[in-house]
Structures are given as C-alpha cells and as structure tokens.
C-alpha positions in Angstrom: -21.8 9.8 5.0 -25.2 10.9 5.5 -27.2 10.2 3.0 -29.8 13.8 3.4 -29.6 14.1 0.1 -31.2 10.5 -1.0 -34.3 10.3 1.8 -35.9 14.3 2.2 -38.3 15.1 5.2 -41.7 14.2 5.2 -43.6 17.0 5.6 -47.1 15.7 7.0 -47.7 12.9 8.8 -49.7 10.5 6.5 -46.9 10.3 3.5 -44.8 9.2 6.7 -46.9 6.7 7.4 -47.6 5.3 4.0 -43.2 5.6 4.0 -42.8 3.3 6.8 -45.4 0.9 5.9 -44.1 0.4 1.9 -40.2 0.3 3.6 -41.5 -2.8 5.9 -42.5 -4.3 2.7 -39.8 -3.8 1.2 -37.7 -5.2 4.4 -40.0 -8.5 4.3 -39.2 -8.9 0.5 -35.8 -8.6 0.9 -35.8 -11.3 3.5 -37.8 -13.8 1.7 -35.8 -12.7 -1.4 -32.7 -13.9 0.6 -34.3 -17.6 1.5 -35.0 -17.9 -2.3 -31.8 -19.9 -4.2 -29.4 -17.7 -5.6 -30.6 -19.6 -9.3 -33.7 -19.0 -8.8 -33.3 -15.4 -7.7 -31.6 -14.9 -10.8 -34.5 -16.2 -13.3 -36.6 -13.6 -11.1 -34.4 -11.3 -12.1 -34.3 -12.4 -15.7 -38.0 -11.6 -16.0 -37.5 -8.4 -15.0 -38.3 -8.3 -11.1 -36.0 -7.2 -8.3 -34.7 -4.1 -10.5 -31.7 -2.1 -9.6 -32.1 0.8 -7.1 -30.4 3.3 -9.2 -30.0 3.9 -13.1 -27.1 5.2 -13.1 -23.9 4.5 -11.9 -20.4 6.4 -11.8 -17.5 4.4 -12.1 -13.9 5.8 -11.3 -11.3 4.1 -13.1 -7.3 5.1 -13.4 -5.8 5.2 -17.1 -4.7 1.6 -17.2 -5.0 -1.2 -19.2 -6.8 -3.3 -17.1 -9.5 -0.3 -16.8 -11.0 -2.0 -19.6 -13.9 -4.1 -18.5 -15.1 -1.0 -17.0 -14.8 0.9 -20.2 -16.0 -1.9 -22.1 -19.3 -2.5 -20.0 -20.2 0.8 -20.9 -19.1 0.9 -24.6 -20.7 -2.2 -25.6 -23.6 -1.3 -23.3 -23.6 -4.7 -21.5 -24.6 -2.7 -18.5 -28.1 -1.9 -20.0 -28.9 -5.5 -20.4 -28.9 -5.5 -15.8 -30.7 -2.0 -16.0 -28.2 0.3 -15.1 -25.8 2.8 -17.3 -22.1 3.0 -16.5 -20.4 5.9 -16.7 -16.5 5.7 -16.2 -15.2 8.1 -14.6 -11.4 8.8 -15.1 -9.4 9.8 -12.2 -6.3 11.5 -11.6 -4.6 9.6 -8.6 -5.4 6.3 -6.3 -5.8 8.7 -3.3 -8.4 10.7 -5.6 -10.4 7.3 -5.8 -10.3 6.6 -2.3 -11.6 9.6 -1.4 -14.1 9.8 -3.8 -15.4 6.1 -3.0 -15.6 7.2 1.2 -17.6 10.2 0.4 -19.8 8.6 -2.3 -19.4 10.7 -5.7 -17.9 7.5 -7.2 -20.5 4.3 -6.9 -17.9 1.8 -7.5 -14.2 1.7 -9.0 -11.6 -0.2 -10.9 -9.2 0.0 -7.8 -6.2 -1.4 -6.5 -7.1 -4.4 -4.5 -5.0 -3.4 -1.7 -6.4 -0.2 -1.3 -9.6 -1.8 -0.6 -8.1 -4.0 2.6 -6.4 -0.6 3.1 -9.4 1.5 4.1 -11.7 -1.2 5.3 -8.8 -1.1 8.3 -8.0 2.8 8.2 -4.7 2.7 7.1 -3.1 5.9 6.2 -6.4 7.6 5.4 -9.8 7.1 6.2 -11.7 4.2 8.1 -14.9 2.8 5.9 -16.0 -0.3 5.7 -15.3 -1.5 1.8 -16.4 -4.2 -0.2 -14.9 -6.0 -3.1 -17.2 -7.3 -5.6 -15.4 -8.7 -8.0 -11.3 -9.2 -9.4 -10.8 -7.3 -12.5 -8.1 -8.7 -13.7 -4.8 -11.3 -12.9 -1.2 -11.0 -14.1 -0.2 -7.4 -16.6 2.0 -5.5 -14.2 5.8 -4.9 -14.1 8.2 -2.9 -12.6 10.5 -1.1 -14.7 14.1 -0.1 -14.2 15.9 2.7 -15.6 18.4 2.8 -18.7 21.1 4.5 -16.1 20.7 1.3 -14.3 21.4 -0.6 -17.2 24.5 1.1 -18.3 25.8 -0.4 -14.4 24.8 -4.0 -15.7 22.0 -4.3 -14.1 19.4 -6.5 -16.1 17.2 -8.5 -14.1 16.6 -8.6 -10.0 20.0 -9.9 -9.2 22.4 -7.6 -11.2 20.2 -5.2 -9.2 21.0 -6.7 -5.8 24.8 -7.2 -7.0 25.1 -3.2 -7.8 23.1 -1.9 -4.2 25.6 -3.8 -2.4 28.6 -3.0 -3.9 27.4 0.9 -4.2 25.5 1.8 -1.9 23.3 4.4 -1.9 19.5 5.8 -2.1 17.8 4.1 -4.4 14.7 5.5 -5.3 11.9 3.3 -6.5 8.1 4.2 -7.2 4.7 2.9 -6.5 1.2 3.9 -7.1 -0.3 3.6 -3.2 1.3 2.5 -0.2 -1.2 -0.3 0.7 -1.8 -1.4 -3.3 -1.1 -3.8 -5.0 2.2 -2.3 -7.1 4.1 -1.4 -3.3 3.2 -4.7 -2.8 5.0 -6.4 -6.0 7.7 -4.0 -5.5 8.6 -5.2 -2.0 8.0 -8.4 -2.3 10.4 -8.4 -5.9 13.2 -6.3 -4.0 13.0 -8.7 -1.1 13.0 -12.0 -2.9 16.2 -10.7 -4.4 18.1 -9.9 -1.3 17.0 -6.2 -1.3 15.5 -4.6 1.9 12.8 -2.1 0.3 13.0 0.2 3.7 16.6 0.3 4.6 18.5 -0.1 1.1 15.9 2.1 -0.9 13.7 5.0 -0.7 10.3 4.5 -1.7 8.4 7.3 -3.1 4.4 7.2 -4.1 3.6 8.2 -8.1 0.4 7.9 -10.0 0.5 5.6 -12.7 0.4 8.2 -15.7 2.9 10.3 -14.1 5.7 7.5 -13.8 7.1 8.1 -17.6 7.7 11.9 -17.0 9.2 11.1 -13.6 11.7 8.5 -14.7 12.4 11.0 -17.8 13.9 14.0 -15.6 15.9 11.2 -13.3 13.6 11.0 -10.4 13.9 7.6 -9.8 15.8 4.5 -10.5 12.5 2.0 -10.9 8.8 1.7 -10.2 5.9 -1.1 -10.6 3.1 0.2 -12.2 0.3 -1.4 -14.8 0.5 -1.2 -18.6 1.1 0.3 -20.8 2.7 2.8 -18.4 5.9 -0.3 -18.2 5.8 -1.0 -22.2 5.7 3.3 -23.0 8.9 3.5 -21.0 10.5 1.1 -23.2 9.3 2.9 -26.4 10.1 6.3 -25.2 13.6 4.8 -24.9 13.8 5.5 -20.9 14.0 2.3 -19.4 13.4 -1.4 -19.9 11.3 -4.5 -17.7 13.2 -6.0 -15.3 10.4 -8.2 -14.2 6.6 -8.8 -15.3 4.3 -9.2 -11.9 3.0 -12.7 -13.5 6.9 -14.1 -13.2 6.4 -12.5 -9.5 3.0 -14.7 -8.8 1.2 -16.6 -12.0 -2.0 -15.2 -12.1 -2.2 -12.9 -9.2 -4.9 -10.9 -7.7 -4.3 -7.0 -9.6 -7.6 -4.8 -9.8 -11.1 -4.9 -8.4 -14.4 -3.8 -8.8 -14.4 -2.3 -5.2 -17.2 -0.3 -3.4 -18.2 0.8 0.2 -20.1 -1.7 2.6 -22.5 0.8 2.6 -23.4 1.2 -1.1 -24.0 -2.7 -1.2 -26.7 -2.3 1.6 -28.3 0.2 0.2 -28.2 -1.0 -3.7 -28.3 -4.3 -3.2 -29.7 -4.6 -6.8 -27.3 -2.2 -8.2 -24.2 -3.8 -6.9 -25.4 -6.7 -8.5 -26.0 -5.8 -11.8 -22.8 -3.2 -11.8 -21.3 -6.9 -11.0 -23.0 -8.9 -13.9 -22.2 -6.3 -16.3 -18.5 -6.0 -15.7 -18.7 -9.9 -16.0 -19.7 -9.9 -19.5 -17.5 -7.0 -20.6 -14.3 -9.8 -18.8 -16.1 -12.3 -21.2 -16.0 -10.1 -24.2 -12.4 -8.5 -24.0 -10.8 -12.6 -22.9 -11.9 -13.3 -26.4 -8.9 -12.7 -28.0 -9.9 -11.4 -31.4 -11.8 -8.9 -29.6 -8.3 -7.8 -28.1 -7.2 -5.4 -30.9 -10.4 -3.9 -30.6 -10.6 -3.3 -27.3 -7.2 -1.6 -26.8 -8.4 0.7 -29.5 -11.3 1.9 -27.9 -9.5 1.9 -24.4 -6.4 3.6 -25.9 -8.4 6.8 -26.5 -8.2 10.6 -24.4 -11.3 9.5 -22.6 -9.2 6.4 -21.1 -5.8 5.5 -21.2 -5.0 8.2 -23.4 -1.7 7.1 -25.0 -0.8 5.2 -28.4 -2.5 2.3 -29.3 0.7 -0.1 -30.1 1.8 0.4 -26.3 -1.5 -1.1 -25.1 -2.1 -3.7 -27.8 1.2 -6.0 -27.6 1.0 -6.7 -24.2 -2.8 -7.5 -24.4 -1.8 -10.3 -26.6 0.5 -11.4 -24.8 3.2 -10.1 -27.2 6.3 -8.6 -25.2 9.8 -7.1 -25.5 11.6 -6.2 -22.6 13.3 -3.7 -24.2 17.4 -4.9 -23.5 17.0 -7.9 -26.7 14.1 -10.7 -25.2 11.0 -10.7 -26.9 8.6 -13.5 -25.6 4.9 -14.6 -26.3 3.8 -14.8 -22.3 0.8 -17.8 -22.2 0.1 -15.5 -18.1 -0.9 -12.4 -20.4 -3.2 -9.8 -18.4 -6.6 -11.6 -18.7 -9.7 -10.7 -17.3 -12.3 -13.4 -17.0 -11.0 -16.9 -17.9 -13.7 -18.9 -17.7 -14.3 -16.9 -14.0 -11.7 -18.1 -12.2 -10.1 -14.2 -12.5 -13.2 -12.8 -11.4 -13.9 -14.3 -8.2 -13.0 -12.7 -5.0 -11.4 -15.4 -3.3 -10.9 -14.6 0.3 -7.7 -16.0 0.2 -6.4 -13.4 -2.3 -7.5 -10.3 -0.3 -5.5 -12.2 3.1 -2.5 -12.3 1.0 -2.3 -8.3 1.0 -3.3 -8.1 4.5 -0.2 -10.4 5.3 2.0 -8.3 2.9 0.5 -5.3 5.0 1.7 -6.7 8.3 5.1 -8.1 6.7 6.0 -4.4 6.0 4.8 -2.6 9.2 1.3 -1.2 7.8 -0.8 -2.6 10.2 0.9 -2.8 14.1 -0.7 -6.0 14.6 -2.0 -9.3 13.1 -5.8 -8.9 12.4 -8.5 -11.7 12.5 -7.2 -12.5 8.3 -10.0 -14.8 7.4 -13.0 -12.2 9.0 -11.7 -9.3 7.6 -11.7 -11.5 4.2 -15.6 -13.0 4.6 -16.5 -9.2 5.5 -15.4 -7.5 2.9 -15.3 -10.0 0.1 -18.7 -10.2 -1.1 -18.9 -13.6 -2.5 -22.4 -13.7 -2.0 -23.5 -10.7 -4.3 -20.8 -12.5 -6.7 -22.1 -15.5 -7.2 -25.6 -14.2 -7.6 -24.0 -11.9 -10.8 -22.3 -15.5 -11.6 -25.6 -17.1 -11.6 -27.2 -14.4 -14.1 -24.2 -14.5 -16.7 -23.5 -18.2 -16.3 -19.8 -17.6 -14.8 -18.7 -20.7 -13.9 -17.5 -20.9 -10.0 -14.6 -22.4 -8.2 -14.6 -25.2 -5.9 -13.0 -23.5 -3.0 -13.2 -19.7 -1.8 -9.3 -20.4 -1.2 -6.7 -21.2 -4.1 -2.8 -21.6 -3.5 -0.5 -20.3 -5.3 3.5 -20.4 -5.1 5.4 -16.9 -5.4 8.9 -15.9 -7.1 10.7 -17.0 -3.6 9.2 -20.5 -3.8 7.1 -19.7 -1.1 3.8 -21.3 -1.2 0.8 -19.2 -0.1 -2.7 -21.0 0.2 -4.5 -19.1 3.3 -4.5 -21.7 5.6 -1.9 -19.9 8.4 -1.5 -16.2 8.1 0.0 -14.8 10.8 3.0 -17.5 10.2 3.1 -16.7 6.9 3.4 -13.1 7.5 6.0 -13.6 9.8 8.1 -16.2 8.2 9.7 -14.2 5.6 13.4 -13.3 6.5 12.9 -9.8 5.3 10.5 -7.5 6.8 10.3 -4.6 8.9 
C-alpha cells in the first residue's frame, strides 16, 4: 500500500535536503541500535529513548474470549507505560480483519494464527507479507454439535463417526476461516475419528458471533469456534461440546497478535511496544483472581457482547459439556504462563502450514522452516520479552503429541504432512 498519506512532497529543495540527511541518521541509528544486546536495548528504552513511531495504535479484535489481552492492554492502560494507546477495534468477520490488516486501517489484530500463514502465501485472498508478533493465547476452543445430533446418540467424536456411516448424508459443519485455526481443529477432529471433512461433510464458513443463530434455525449439524460462542450454545439449550480443542492438542497455538511485514519495518518501535503491552495485559488476566474481573470487563457491548456467566466458567477452567459431565480442565484457555503461551515458536506456525498442505490449500510443499523464520518475528519478541521480563524458552521449536497420537515437533514437514491417512 502506498503510504502518500504518511511522507507528503517536499515542496523546496532545502527541507529535502535536511529530509534526507536526518533519515540517514536515523538509518545509522538503527543499525548500531541493532549491534547493541537486545538487554541492553531494552534499559535504553527504559529511560525513555528509542520511542515508538506512532501514538496510537488500532487494534481489530473479533468478540471472543481470548480477545482479552487486547481489551485488557487498553483497559488497564498497560499500553501507556511503552508510549502508545490501544484502541480495540471490534470487527465483524475474519475476512473483515484480513482486509483491514492488507490495506492498513487496522495496525495489528487479535487474529487467527492461520490466517496469518494464510496471507503471507496468498491463499484465497490477498498476497502480503505478514508477521506474527506474538501467541495470544493456547487451549479454549471447541467444536460443538447439535442437540438433533444427540437425539441420534451421538455424544462424542465416535458416536459421530458411527451415525455418518450408517446414514449417510450431508453433514454440514462450520468454521470461522478456511485457512484458521477452527477449519483446522475441525478437520483434524473429523479425521482422527474416521471422518473425511471433504467427501463425508460439507464445510461451510461462519463468523464466530453468528454460529448460535445459525445452529438455532438448523443450518448446520456442528462448528468449532472460540468461547463463549461453544458454552452460549449449551445455555441457549441448542447444542452441547463434543470436544474442547485442548483434548485435540494440550496447549495449542489459538490467536495471535498478527501484523503486516511492512508495519514492523516501518514501526519498528511501535510493534515493539504494542508487543510488550499485550505481554503484561497476558500477565495480568493468567492471574487467576483477576479472572472474574476480566470476563466482566470483556463480556460488555464494546467486546464480546454477551452474558458474563458464559465467559466466566470456562475462564476458570470450570466446564459442563452440557449432556451430564462437568469437569475442572487444569489446559483452561490461558494467555501468558510464565511466557511459554506467548512465544511465536516457529514450529507452531509450520504446523498450520502442514495442515494447509494436508487439506489441499496450498498445491505444493513450501520451504516450512523459512516461511516460519520470515514471518515469525522472534526477534521483535524477545526484545518485548526483555522489557517485561517474560521469561524465554530454550528452543524456537517444542513438540507436542495430537488427539491421533501423532507426534509433531517440526523436525520433518513435508513427511508429516503427508503421513496422515486422511487427506485430500
């Protein structure tokens, strides 16, 4: 996008001048700013130096639970402490947010982390070069099936794969974006079960706020969305959990602070402080007595915009599946945990890239690891680690084992992608 509307002409010759002299200095700052170590960087920055480029920063987030760090960072104005004022921005749909990061009225979002990968490679939309700062949150999704499901027995994933092959027919199942992260749960769920998401179901795309009324009027016999969009159903009486996405992978990658390439190059400064901020808010709402709190703040029209009980259970960890289990999850949605949510490992943004091959997405296998180290910005992270004390993790990498026993630690990609039995 051209950015006309930041840099005007200079009119005369001499300002020009003066222009391209102070923007070499700035240039030969910002190298020997880059030789400096990241800690001391960060005291620099502690006395006040190397302030952000902008002031103020727009936000989109989607009215969802794990919006809340965003929400938070402004509320409790941790932002102000890095020099910058968030303002979230609440948006209607996950395409709505794409577009609005590509063409620059959103600064940043609380976005799907899949979407990110998504457009960084041009898949079904625009092509930009994205950046993901930081991960928002692990674990706090579900999918939810529908009560005329459960009158046909079904109760869990295989009851589910027991009733599609003995009546056949089109299942229709919802998700909030092709390439995000709920398709991906979805599939993967449906797969691990026996259940081919592309030839034994349709798959149809609804934004999170909109599943309730489309289950209600019988559009659909499922979806995987984030709370409390799964935990409303069940108090509106029109469907129950099959499956929370933390039984599907323990502390998965949901949500991220994401951004365009181009945004961090410009406001360098900013995309660190944006970073730093939403740390802190992570810190605050992981401390659980600050829970009931924040689903009250986050619960209001500005945000999430539905009744407080829906969002607060399942914040604590407290949930009913709505068919007689009621459990106290220890893999509740959390947010910061000590920092090992919030870093970007690159091994988490493969995962959806393999997911995206698995399923036809992307035509061929791409170069997994570069596409990771491009648009995972663990550098700017670990600077915003360094000025909130967020501890980091030994490895960029982590490994994790999925619902299907399959193990997936980064190391082979393309055989990973390929190895599962279902796939299209």
């Amino acid at each position: 996008m051209a950015d006309h509307d930041e840099h005007k002409v200079l009119e005369t010759e001499n300002p020009r001048r003066d222009f391209l002299k102070k923007a070499a200095g700035v240039s030969a700052a910002a190298a020997l700013m880059n030789m400096v170590p990241a800690g001391v960087r960060s005291a620099a920055w502690a006395a006040g130096s190397d302030a952000p480029e902008l002031k103020d920063v727009k936000i989109g987030f989607i009215p969802l639970t794990d919006c809340a760090s965003v929400v938070i960072a402004a509320v409790k104005e941790f932002d102000k402490k890095y020099g910058i004022t968030i303002t979230p921005s609440k948006e209607a749909s996950w395409a709505g947010v794409r577009d609005k990061l590509v063409n620059g009225e959103l600064q940043a979002a609380h976005v799907l982390y899949g979407l990110i990968y998504g457009v960084h490679l041009g898949i079904g939309g625009p092509k930009k070069d994205m950046a993901v700062l930081a991960t928002l949150n692990n674990n706090g999704q579900a999918i939810t099936l529908s009560n005329q499901l459960k009158a046909k027995g079904v109760t869990d994933g295989a009851s589910l794969a027991k009733l599609v092959a003995a009546e056949p027919k089109e299942y229709t199942f919802a998700q909030t974006f092709p390439t995000g992260t709920h398709a991906m749960w979805l599939y993967y769920w449906l797969a691990a079960n026996g259940i081919n998401p592309f030839t034994q179901a349709k798959v149809i795309t609804v934004p999170p706020p909109q599943m309730i009324a489309n289950m209600r009027v019988d559009n659909m016999d499922g979806f995987c969305v984030g709370e409390p969009w799964n935990a409303r159903a069940i108090r509106d009486n029109i469907g129950f959990t099959a499956v929370t996405s933390q039984d599907i992978w323990k502390d998965h990658p949901e949500k991220v602070l994401g951004t365009t390439a181009d945004f961090v190059a410009q406001y360098p400064n900013t995309a660190r402080a944006m970073t730093a901020a939403i740390l802190d808010a992570a810190k605050f709402i992981d401390t659980m007595s600050n829970r009931s709190e924040v689903a009250k703040i986050i619960s209001a029209k500005s945000y999430v915009n539905t009744d407080f009980d829906s969002i607060e259970d399942r914040m604590l960890g407290q949930y009913d599946n709505g068919i007689g289990k009621k459990w106290a999850d220890a893999n509740y949605m959390k947010f910061y945990n000590d920092g090992a949510v919030s870093f970007p490992y690159l091994s988490d943004g493969m995962w959806f890239l393999t997911q995206h091959k698995r399923w036809g997405l992307l035509k061929d296998h791409p170069d997994y690891l570069a596409v990771a180290k491009k648009v995972n910005r663990i550098d700017v992270y670990k600077d915003a680690a360094a000025m909130t004390k967020t501890p980091l993790p030994k490895s960029d990498m982590r490994t994790s084992k999925l619902i299907d026993g399959v193990v997936w630690d980064g190391k082979n990609p393309k055989a990973y992608a390929d190895g599962f039995k279902i796939k299209v």
